[in-house]
C-alpha positions in Angstrom: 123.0 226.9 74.5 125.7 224.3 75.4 125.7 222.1 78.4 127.5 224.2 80.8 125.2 227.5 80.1 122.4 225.1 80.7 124.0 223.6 84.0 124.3 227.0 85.5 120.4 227.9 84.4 119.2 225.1 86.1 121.6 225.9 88.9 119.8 229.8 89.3 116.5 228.6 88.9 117.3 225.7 92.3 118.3 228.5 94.0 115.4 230.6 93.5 112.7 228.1 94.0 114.6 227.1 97.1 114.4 230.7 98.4 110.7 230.7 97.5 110.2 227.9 99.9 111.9 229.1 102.5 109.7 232.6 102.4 106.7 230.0 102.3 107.4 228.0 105.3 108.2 230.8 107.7 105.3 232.7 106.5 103.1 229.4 108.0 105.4 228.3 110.5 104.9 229.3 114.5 106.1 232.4 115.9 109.5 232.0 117.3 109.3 231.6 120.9 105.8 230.3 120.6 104.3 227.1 120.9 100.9 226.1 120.6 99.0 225.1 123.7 96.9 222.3 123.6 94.1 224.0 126.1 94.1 226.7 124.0 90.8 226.3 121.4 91.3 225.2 117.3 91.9 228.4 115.2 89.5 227.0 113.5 85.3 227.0 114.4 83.9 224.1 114.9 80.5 222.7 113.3 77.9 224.2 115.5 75.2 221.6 116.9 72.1 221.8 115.1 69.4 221.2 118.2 67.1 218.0 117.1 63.7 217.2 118.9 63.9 214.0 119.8 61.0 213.3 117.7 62.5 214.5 114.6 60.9 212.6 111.5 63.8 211.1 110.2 67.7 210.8 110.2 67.7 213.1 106.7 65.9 215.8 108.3 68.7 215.9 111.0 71.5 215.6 108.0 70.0 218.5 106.0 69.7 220.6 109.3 73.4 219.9 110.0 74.2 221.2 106.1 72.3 224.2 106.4 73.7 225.6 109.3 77.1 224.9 108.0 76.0 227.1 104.7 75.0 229.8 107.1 71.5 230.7 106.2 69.7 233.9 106.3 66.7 232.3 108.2 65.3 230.2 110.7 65.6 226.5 111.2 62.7 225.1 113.1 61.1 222.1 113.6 57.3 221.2 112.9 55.0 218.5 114.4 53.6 216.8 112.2 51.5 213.4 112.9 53.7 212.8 117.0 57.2 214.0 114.8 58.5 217.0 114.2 60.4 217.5 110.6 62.5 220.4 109.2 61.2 223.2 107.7 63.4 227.1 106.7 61.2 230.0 107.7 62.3 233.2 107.1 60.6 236.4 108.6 59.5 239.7 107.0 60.8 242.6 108.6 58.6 245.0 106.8 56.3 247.1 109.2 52.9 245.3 107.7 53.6 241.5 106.4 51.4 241.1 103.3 51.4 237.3 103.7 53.6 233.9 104.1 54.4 231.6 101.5 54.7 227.5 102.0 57.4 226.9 99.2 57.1 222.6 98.5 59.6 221.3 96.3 59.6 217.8 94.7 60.2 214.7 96.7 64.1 213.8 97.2 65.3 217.4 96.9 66.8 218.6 99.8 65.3 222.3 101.3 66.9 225.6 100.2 69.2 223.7 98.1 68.1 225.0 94.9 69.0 228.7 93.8 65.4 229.4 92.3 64.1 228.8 96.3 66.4 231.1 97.8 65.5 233.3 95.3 61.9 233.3 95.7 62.4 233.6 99.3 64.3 235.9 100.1 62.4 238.0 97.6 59.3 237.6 98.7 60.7 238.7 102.7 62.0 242.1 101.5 58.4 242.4 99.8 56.7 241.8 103.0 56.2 238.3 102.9 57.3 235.9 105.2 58.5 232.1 103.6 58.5 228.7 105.0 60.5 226.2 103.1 59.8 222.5 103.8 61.5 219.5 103.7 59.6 216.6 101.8 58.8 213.4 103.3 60.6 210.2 102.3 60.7 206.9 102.9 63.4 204.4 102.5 62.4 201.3 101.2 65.6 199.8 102.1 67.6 200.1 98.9 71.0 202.4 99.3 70.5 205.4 96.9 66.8 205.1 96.4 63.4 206.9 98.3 60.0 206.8 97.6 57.9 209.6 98.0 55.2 209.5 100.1 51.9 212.0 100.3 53.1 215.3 101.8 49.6 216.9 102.5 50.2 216.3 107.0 53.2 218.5 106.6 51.7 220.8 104.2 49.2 221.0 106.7 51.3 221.4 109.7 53.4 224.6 107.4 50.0 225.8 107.2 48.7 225.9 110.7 52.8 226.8 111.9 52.2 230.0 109.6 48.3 230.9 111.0 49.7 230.6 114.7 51.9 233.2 114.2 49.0 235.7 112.5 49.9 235.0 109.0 46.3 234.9 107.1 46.9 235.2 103.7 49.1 232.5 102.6 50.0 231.1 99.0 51.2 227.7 98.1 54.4 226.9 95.8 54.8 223.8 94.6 57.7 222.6 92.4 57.7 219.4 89.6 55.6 216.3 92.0 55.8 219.3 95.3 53.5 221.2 93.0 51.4 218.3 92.3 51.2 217.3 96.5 50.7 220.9 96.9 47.7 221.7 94.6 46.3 218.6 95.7 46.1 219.9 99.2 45.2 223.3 98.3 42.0 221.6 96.8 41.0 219.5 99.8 41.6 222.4 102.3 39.3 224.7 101.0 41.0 227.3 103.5 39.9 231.2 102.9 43.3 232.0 104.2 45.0 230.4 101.2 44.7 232.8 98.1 47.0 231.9 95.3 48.9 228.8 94.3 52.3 228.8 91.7 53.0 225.8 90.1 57.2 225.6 88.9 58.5 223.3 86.3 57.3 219.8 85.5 53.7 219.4 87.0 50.4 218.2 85.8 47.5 218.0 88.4 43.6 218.4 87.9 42.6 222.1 88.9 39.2 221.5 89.3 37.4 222.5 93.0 39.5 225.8 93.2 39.1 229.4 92.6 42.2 231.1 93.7 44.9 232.5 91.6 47.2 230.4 90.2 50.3 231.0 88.0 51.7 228.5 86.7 55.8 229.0 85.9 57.6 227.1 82.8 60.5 227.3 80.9 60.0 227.5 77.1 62.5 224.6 76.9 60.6 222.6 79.0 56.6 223.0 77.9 55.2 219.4 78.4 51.8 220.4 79.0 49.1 223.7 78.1 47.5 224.6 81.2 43.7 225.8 81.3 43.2 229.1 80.2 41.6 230.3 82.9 45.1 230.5 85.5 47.8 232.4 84.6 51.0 231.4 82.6 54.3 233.0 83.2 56.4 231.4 80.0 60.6 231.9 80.8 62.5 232.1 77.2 65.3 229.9 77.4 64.9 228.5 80.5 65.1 224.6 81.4 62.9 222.5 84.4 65.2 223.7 87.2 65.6 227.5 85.7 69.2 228.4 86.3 70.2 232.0 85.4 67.1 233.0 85.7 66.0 233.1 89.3 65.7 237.3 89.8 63.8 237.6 86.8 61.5 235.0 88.3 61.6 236.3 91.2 60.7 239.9 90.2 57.7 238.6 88.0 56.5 236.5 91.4 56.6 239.9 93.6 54.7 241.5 90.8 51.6 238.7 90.6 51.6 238.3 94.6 50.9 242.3 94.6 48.3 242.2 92.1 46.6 238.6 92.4 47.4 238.0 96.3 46.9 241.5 97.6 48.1 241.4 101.4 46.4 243.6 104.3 48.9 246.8 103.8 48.5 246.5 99.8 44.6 246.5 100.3 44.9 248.9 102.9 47.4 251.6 100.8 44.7 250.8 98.5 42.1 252.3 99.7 43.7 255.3 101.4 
């Protein structure tokens, strides 16, 4: 190819791009005849307001609220008192015609609520089996270093979950705890000593005496991740392949977690179909 072959190539392919451009920018531009009015509302929806108690807990409570409404969750954000504040919780309600029971998921301190597909998992699972969930938020404080928290015991918001999901009828409740939430939450489970509460499921990275408990208790862990034997006397669910945080497997979980709450945590309509 000599120069001039070349010019006019380069020449056919200018003129082609420059039509391209032209179809782009009236496909984006304004109507002719039409201008925008500047009463008229963005095209665009704005972030909603999340509504925040005065009381809220803390300024990361009120962050987290703002993000999940902006990922547009499938439950309901609501606010707990807990020691004169109120902190963030997720609670998702069973439409089933008889609710087996409510799960308190805990995760570890620092995490940020329903931010982890495994939760959502277990959550939304557990609703369309008749189970209602409450995630919460973990407490924090800041101890004044940028980047860094501290966790601090969790069992008063633990305890408010627990009386939030007895005021609305919900009597047979099990814990979830994941990595240190699991620790925090079999911790409280212990000192409760609540007949309403009748199964505990550890996830992940936890280690925690089990003694002063009889309920059931499966305990979750990836085969890539066994630090510890647990007591043979609770149940261990091992998951081949899977890591601390379980990615890629969160509907197998899932379905093995609907099949234990059925047969260790029987709820009012199981016992009842049970006996008909």
């Amino acid at each position: 190819m000599n120069q001039s072959q070349r010019t006019l190539k380069a020449m056919r392919f200018a003129t082609v791009l420059a039509a391209i451009s032209q179809l782009l920018a009236a496909a984006v531009a304004e109507p002719p005849g039409e201008t925008p009015n500047p009463q008229d509302p963005p095209s665009a929806n704005p972030a909603p307001d999340v509504p925040v108690p005065a009381s809220a807990q803390s300024p990361r409570d009120q962050a987290v609220a703002q993000r999940l409404v902006l990922s547009r969750i499938d439950g309901e954000i609501c606010w707990i008192e807990s020691e004169g504040k109120n902190f963030l919780a997720l609670f998702r309600e069973s439409h089933e015609a008889l609710l087996q029971g409510g799960l308190i998921i805990n995760i570890s301190s620092g995490s940020i609520v329903d931010a982890q597909p495994l939760h959502r998992e277990l959550a939304r699972s557990a609703v369309a089996s008749g189970w209602a969930a409450l995630s919460i938020q973990p407490a924090t404080t800041d101890p004044g270093s940028p980047g860094k928290s501290v966790p601090v015991v969790s069992n008063p918001r633990l305890d408010a979950a627990f009386e939030y999901l007895v005021a609305r009828g919900i009597k047979n409740i099990v814990v979830v705890g994941d990595a240190s939430g699991a620790v925090e939450a079999i911790r409280y489970v212990i000192e409760k000593e609540s007949a309403a509460i009748s199964g505990f499921i550890g996830l992940g990275r936890w280690s925690a005496p089990l003694e002063g408990t009889d309920i059931s208790i499966l305990d979750i862990v990836g085969t890539r991740d066994q630090l510890r034997r647990r007591k043979k006397r609770i149940e261990h669910l091992e998951i081949d392949g899977a890591g601390p945080v379980f990615y890629g497997y969160e509907q197998e979980i899932a379905k093995r977690v609907r099949g234990w709450l059925e047969r260790a945590t029987p709820g009012i309509a199981l016992l009842q179909r049970q006996h008909v």
